[in-house]
N, C-alpha and C positions, 0 to 999 in steps of 0.2 A: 208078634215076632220079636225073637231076642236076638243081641246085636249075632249071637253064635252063629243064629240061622241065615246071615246077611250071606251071599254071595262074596263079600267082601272083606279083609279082616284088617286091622291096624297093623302096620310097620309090615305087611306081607307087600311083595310088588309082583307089578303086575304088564303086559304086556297089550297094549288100548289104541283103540283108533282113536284122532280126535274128529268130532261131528258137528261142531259148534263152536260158539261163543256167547259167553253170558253178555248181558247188559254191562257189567261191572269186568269184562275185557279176559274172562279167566275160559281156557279153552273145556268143552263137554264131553265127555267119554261115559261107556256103558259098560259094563260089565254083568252078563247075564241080566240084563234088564236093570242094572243096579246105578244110579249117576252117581259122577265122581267130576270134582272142579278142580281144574287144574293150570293153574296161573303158568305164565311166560311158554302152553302153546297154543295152536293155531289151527283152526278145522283141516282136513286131508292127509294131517302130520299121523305117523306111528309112533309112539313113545313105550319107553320103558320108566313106567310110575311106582312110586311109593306111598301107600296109604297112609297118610299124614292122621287122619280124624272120619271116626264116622258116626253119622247119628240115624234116628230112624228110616228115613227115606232117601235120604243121600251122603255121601263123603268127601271127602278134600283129597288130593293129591299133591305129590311134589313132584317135576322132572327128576328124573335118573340119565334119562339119554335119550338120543333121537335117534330112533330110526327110520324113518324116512318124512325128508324137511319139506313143508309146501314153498311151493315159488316166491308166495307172498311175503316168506321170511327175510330180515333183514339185520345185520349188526347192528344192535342198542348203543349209538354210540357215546353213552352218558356213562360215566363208570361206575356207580353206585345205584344205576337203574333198578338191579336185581335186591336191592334192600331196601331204597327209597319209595313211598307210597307218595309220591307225587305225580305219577305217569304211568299208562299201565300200556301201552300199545307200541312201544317207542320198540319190540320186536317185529313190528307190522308194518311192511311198507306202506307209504304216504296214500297210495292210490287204494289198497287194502283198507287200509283207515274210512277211506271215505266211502266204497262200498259197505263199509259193516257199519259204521251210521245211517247209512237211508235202508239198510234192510232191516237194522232194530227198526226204526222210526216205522217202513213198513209192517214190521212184525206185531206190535204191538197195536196198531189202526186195527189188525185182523183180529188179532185175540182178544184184545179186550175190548175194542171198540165196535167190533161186528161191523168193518166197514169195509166190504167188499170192492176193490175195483178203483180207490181212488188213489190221484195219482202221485207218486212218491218221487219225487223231480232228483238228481243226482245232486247231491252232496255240493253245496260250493266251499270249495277249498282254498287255503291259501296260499297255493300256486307253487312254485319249486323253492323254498324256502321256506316252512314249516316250521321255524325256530325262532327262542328269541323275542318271544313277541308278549311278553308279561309285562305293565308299565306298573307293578305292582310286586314286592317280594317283604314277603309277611314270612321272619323265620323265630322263630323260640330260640331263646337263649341259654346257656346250661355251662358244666364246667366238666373240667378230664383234665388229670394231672396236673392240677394248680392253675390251669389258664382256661380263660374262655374261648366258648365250640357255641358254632352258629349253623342250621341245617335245616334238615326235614325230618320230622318222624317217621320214624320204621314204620312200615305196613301194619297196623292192627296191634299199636304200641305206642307208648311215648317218650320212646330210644331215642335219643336224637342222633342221626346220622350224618357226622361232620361234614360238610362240603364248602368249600369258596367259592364253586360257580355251580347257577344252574342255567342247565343250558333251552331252557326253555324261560327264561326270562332275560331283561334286555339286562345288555351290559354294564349302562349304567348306574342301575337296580345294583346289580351283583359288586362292581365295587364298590358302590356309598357305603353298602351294609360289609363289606371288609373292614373299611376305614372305619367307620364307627366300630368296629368292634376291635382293632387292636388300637384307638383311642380307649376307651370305656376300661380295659384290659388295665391299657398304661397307669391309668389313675385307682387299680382293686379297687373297680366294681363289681359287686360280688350277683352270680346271676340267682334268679330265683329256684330254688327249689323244690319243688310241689309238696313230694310228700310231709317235710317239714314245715312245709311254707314259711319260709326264709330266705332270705338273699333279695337281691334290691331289682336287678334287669330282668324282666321277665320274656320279652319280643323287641326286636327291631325291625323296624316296618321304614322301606323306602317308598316313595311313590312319587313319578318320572313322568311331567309331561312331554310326551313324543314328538308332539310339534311346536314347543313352545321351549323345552329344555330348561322349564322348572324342574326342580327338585324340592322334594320336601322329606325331612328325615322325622319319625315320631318313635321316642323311647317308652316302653311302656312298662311301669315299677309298680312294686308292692308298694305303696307308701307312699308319701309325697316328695319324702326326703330321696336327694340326687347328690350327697358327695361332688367335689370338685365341680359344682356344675358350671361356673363362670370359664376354669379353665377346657372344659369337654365339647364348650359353645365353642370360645374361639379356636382349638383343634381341631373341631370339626367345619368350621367356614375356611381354616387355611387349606384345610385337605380337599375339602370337596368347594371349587368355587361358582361351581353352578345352584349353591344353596341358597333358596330361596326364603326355607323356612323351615324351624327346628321346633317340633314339638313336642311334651312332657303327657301322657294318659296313664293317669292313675289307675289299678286295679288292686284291690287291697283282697278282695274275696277269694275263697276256697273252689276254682271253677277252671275249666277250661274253655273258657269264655274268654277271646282274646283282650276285645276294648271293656275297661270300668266306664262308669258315666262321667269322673271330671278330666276334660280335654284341658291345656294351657298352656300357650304360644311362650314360648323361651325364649326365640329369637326374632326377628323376621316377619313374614307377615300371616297372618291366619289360613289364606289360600294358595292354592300353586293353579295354574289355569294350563288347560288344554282345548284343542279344537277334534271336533267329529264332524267332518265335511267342513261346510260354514258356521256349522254352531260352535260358539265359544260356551265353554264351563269352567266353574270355580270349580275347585275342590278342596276340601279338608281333609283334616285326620281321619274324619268317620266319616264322610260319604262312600256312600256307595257308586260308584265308579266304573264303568266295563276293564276287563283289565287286557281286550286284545280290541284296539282301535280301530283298527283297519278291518277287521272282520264285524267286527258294531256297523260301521257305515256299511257294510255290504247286506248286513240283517235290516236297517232300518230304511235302508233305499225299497228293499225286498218288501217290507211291511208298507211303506210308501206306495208302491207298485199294486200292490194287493187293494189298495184302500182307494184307489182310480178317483182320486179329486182332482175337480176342476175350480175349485175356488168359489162356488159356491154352498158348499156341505157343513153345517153343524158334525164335530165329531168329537166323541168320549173319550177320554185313555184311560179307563180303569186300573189301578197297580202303576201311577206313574211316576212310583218315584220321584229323581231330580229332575223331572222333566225331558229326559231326555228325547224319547219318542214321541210325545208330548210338541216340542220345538222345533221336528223334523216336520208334524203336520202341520204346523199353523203353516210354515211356509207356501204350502198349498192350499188349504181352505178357508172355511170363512171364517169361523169360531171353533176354539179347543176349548174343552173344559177336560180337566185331570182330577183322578182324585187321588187320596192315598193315606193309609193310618197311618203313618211315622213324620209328627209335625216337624220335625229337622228337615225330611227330603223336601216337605213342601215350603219350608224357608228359602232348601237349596233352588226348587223350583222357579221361584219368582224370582230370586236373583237371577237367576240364570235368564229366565224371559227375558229381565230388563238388562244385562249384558249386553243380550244381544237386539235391544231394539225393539224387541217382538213383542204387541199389545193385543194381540186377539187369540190370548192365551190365558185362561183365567184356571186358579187351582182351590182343590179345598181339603180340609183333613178331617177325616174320617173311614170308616169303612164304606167298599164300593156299595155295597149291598143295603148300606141307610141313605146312602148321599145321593147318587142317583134316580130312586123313584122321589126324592124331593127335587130334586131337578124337574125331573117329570111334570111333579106340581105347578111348577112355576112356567111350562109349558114350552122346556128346553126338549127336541125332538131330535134325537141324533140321526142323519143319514148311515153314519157310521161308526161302529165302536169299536175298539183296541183293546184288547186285555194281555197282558206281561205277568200273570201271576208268579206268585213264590214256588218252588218246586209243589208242592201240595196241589197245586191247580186251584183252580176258582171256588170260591164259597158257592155253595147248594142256592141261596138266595140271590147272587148275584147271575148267576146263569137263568133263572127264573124270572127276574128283571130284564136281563137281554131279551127274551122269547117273548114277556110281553110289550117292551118296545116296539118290536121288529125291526130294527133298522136295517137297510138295504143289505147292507155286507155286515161282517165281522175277520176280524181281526185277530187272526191268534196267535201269538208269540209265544213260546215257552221254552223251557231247558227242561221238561221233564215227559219224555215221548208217553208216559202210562200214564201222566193223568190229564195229559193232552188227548188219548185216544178216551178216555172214559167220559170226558169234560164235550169232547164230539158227539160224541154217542146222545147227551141230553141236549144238546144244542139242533141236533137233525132231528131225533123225537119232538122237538118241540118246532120245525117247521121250518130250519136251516137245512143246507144241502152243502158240504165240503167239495168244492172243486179241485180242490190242487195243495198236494204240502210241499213246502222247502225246506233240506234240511243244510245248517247252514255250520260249518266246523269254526266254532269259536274257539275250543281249545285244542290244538293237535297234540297227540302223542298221547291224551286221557282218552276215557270212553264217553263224555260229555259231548251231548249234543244239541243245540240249538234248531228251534224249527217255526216256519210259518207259514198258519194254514186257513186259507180264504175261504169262505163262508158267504153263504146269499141266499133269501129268502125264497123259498122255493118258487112264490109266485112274482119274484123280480127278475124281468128279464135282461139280459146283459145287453 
């Protein structure tokens, strides 16, 4: 079939129900059998669309108009929403939002996971305030008409779209990275520019602890050289006096890969510290860090709850990072072991145990999938095991390790409902049974969603 014979044609419009929504927040219309995606509407909605793009099997749309709005709709009260690619649902009310998270997280158990009947718990949300809650603002830095411009990339571009606030991260995020940028400005510093790759600022990256009201500010340059840096240091501690620590990351490469590998403390001190419940953590320039708090302690209580220790359980946290989930179980059990490739996190780890006191928490670095059945070896027997993987979901070997463990329960955490439902799938074939998912809104206003889904041997009885 040629595009001629498509149902559908470019730059024609067209008159669609919406019946849907993707994973990725974009409303789903048909046209004689034909799909068309169509960002900022809403399943029930009537529109008048403009075929933006079409390819074999499917096309893209743009709104023209509405003609008839679903309830769910609501004013994006951000005003660069509709160009910004940093939030895609911020036209969906809050309560909308968190139905169409547990019905992906549902949808996909069924399709790809073949798992009929299990149960898909409502969405925990974060209550009548939705906003605000980023302890983290990572923006590119760039230039327009002689001065420096700080923001977000365009949607499926790397425009930058001027902003001085967003409102989906915390305030004092949003002006540190003001301040530093009409400091930086004052002294031409010139920002980087890709395609030449030239210019010195590439990102400004604040990061805000919540309960502690550290700050920490990390510039990140082509180059090592930083112009006026003695005067940019003390501008920026008179400006921001919550500064706890000023940091320089090199990135010299042709990449859009934010952090290079050399980090170097300019001012201050190397970490800024935050609390998640009782647990204290460091943080640095490159840890990796939750970046909505409050909603972390509600997932790790959740995965807590799921993991039913009484204080005498051996338990694994496969993927544990800085320890974070890692330090919410020893509180309850008898022995954690974590593992994790990225030997930084697991530096951050053990600092972070001995922060906090916590000695029946031991880590190693490597992959879960070689670390583990040498555990095994050595005749380490987990009651129960935790896995956090990266979007991708679990290594093929590591899920094969769990089944012949067998430990009582399992533990599944992820941000990626499709290879959560697939990662189910070879977990029950091999002789787990999924009881119950949570799906938990870590980021509101995106289409990202966190989830945890308890797990038990078929032949253990609760």
């Amino acid at each position: 079939m040629t595009k001629a014979d498509l149902p559908v044609h470019k730059n024609e419009s067209y008159e669609v129900d919406i019946v849907d929504l993707t994973h990725e927040g974009a409303g789903v219309a048909r046209v004689n059998g034909f799909t068309l995606f169509v960002p900022n509407t809403l399943p029930g909605e009537r529109a008048k669309i403009k075929v933006v793009g079409v390819k074999k099997g499917f096309g893209f749309g743009r709104l023209e108009e509405l003609i008839e709005e679903s309830p769910e709709r609501v004013d994006p009260p951000c005003p660069i929403y509709k160009w910004c690619g940093g939030c895609q649902l911020q036209h969906l009310s809050y309560e909308g939002q968190l139905e169409y998270k547990r019905k992906q997280v549902e949808d996909v158990l069924t399709r790809i996971g073949k798992l009929e009947g299990v149960p898909v718990l409502p969405t925990l949300g974060m209550g009548d305030e939705p906003w605000r809650y980023r302890n983290k603002a990572q923006v590119p830095v760039g230039e327009r008409n002689g001065r420096l411009i700080t923001g977000f990339y365009q949607k499926r571009s790397h425009e930058i779209v001027e902003m001085d606030s967003c409102i989906i991260t915390g305030d004092t995020n949003d002006d540190a990275v003001q301040a530093v940028k009409e400091i930086v400005n004052k002294y031409n510093i010139t920002a980087y520019n890709e395609e030449k790759h030239k210019g010195i600022l590439r990102h400004i990256i604040s990061r805000y602890g919540k309960t502690t009201g550290d700050l920490m500010i990390v510039l990140v340059t082509n180059g090592k050289d930083l112009p006026q840096r003695k005067k940019i240091i003390e501008e920026i501690c008179h400006a921001l006096p919550e500064i706890k620590s000023i940091v320089q990351n090199v990135n010299s490469k042709r990449t859009n890969v934010i952090f290079g590998e050399e980090t170097r403390v300019l001012w201050g001190a190397e970490y800024i510290y935050d609390f998640i419940g009782d647990i204290k953590f460091a943080i640095s320039a490159r840890s990796f860090y939750q970046i909505n708090p409050d909603q972390t302690k509600v997932l790790y209580d959740q995965a807590l709850q799921y993991a039913e220790l009484n204080g005498d359980e051996t338990v694994i946290d496969a993927y544990c990072g800085i320890g974070t989930i890692s330090l919410f179980l020893a509180q309850q059990a008898k022995k954690v072991y974590g593992v994790e490739i990225v030997p930084e996190a697991i530096e951050d780890a053990r600092r972070n145990a001995e922060l906090n006191n916590i000695t029946n928490a031991e880590f190693a670095v490597g992959k879960s999938e070689d670390v583990i059945p040498e555990w095994k070896k050595q005749g380490i027997t987990p009651d129960v095991i935790v896995v956090d993987p990266p979007r991708k979901g679990c290594d093929e070997e590591l899920l094969k390790t769990i089944i012949e463990m067998k430990p009582k329960r399992v533990v599944y955490v992820s941000c990626n409902p499709s290879t959560l439902a697939r990662d189910l799938r070879v977990l029950e074939d091999g002789g787990f049974k999924t009881h119950k998912v949570q799906p938990v809104d870590m980021f509101p206003q995106t289409t990202h969603v966190e989830t945890v889904a308890l797990l038990e041997l078929n032949n253990h009885k609760k």
